[in-house]
N, C-alpha and C positions, 0 to 999 in steps of 0.2 A: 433805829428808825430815823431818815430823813425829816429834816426840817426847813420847809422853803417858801421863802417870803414873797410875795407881789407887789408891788407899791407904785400905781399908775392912778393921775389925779381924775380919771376917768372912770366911772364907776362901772360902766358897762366894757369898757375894756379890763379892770380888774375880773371880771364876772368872768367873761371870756379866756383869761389867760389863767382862770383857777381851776377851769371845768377842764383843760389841756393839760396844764398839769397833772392832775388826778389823772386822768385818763392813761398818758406816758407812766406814772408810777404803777397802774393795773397792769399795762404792759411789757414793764420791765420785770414785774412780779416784789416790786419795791411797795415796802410799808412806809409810812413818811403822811406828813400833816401842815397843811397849808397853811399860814396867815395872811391874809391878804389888809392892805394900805392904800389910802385914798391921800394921806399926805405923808412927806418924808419924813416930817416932823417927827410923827407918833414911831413912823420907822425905824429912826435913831435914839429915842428914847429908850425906846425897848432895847434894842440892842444897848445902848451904854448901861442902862439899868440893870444888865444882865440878867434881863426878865426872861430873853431868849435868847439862844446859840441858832444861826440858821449856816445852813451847807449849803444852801443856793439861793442866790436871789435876783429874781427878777425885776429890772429896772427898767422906765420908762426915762429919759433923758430928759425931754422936753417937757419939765414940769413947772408950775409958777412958783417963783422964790428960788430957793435951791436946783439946780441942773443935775439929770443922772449924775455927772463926772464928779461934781461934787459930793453928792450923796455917797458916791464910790469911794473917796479919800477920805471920808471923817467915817467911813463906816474898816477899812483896813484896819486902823490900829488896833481894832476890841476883833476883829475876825480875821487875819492875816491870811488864809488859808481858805476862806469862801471863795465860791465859785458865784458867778455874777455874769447873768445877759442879760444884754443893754440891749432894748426896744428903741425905734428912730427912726425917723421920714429924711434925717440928712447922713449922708453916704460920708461926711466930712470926720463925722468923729470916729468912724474905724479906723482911723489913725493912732488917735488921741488913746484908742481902746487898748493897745499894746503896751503903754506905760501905765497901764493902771494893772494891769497884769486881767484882765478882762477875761472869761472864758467863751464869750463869739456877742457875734455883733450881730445883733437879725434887726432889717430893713420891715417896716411895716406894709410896704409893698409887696413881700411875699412871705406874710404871715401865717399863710395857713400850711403851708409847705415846710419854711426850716426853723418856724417855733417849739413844734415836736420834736423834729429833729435836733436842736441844740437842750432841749430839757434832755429828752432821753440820754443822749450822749453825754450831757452832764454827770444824770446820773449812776451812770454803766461805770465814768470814770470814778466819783467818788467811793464808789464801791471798789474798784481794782486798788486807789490809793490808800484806801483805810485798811487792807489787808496787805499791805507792802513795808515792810520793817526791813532797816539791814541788821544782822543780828551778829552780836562779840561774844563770843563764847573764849574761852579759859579753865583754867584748872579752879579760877578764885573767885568769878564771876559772869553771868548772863548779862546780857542789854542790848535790848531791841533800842534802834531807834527808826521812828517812822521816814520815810524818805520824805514824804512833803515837807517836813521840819529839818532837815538836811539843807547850811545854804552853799558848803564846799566844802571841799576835804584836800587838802596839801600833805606834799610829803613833807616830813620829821624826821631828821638820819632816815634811820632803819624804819620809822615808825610811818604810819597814813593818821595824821591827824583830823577827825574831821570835825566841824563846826556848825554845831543846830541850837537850835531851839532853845532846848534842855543843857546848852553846854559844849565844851570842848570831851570828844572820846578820842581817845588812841590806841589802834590796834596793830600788832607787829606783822603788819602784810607792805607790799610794795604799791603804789598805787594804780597800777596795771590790775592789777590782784581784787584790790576791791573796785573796781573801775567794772573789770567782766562779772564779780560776782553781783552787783547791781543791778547788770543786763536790762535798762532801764532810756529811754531814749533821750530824756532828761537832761540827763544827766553828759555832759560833755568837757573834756580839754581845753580849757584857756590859755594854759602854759603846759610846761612839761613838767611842770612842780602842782600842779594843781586843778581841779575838776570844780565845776561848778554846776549847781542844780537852775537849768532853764526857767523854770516857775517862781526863780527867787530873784531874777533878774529883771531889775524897773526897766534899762535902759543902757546903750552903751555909748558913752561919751568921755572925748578923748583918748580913746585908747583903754577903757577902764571901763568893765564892768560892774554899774551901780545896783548894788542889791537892795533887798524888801529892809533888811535891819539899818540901813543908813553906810555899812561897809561897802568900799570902792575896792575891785580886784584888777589889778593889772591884765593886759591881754598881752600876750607878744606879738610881737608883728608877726611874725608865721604862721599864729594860728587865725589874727584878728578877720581877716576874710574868712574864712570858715566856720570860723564862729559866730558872725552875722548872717552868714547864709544859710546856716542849722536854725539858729535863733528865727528867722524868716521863714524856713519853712516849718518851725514847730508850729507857732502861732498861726500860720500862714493855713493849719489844717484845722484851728482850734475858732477861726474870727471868720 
């Protein structure tokens, strides 16, 4: 079951962006349960009191005290992996949206049009990524790891090391090998030693891509244009 929080200091816009929700989870055929927030305050409580886990949350930016974008960085640490759209009358912070790893940016100016549209697609994705494991089979052992938890995988001699969540795994494929059996859009070439997962990437500065866990990964120059402009257009379909 979905869990997806509202938290706009407007009671009649909570009201409104609860009844759309609902509605997008009927028509997704998604089971899932609202709470809705009138301050951030009580929003981050909950969450750090790990009273609740939410998979999406809807934010209003322009709230008194606290700013969406803020609410967004002291809410990653306890949920790395939520998904979050950001409601907004200024066109400025869809910028700002791609460093927080944002999943879209809707304009209050055409709210009734791709507020639906970015819940349901939220949803549709959270569903495709909760059933997406890359799996290490062996004579000695199974181990799924989920790909959202996936932040890169580099080659090891002979070995594809990869680096999530849960740890360092290593399995004796080439990284070509596990690159195709991924088949995952994500997922991309930084170097010729090394893949990195799109959704774990804050930012690219200097040459170096800045991941979700605080790790900097080298880009090479041959890939670093292509890999901005992947990066560009991933988000670029997502904000």
């Amino acid at each position: 079951m979905l869990h997806i929080a509202i938290c706009d200091d407007d009671k009649a816009a909570v009201e409104s962006h609860t009844e759309i929700t609902e509605n997008c989870l009927k028509n997704c055929g998604s089971i899932g349960k609202v709470e809705a927030y009138t301050t951030s305050d009580n929003l981050l409580y909950d969450i750090a009191e790990d009273k609740f886990f939410f998979d999406l949350i809807l934010l209003d930016i322009e709230m008194p005290g606290s700013t969406g974008m803020e609410i967004a960085e002291k809410i990653k640490p306890y949920l790395p992996n939520v998904k979050i759209i950001f409601i907004t009358s200024h066109i400025e912070y869809a910028i700002d949206a791609f460093e927080l790893s944002v999943f879209r940016y809707v304009p209050k100016s055409d709210m009734e049009k791709r507020l639906p549209a970015a819940i349901q697609d939220a949803i549709k994705l959270i569903a495709l990524e909760d059933g997406k494991n890359y799996i290490i089979q062996t004579n000695s052992r199974l181990e799924k790891i989920p790909y959202r938890e996936i932040y890169y995988i580099e080659r090891d001699g002979k070995n594809a090391s990869i680096a999530a969540a849960g740890g360092i795994s290593k399995v004796r494929k080439s990284l070509q090998q596990v690159y195709s059996e991924l088949g995952a859009d994500e997922f991309i070439f930084i170097d010729r030693g090394c893949i990195a997962n799109m959704i774990q990437i804050m930012q690219i500065k200097d040459g170096m891509a800045v991941l979700k866990n605080g790790e900097s990964l080298p880009i090479s120059r041959s890939h670093l244009q292509e890999v901005k402009e992947q990066i560009n257009h991933y988000w670029g379909m997502h904000i």
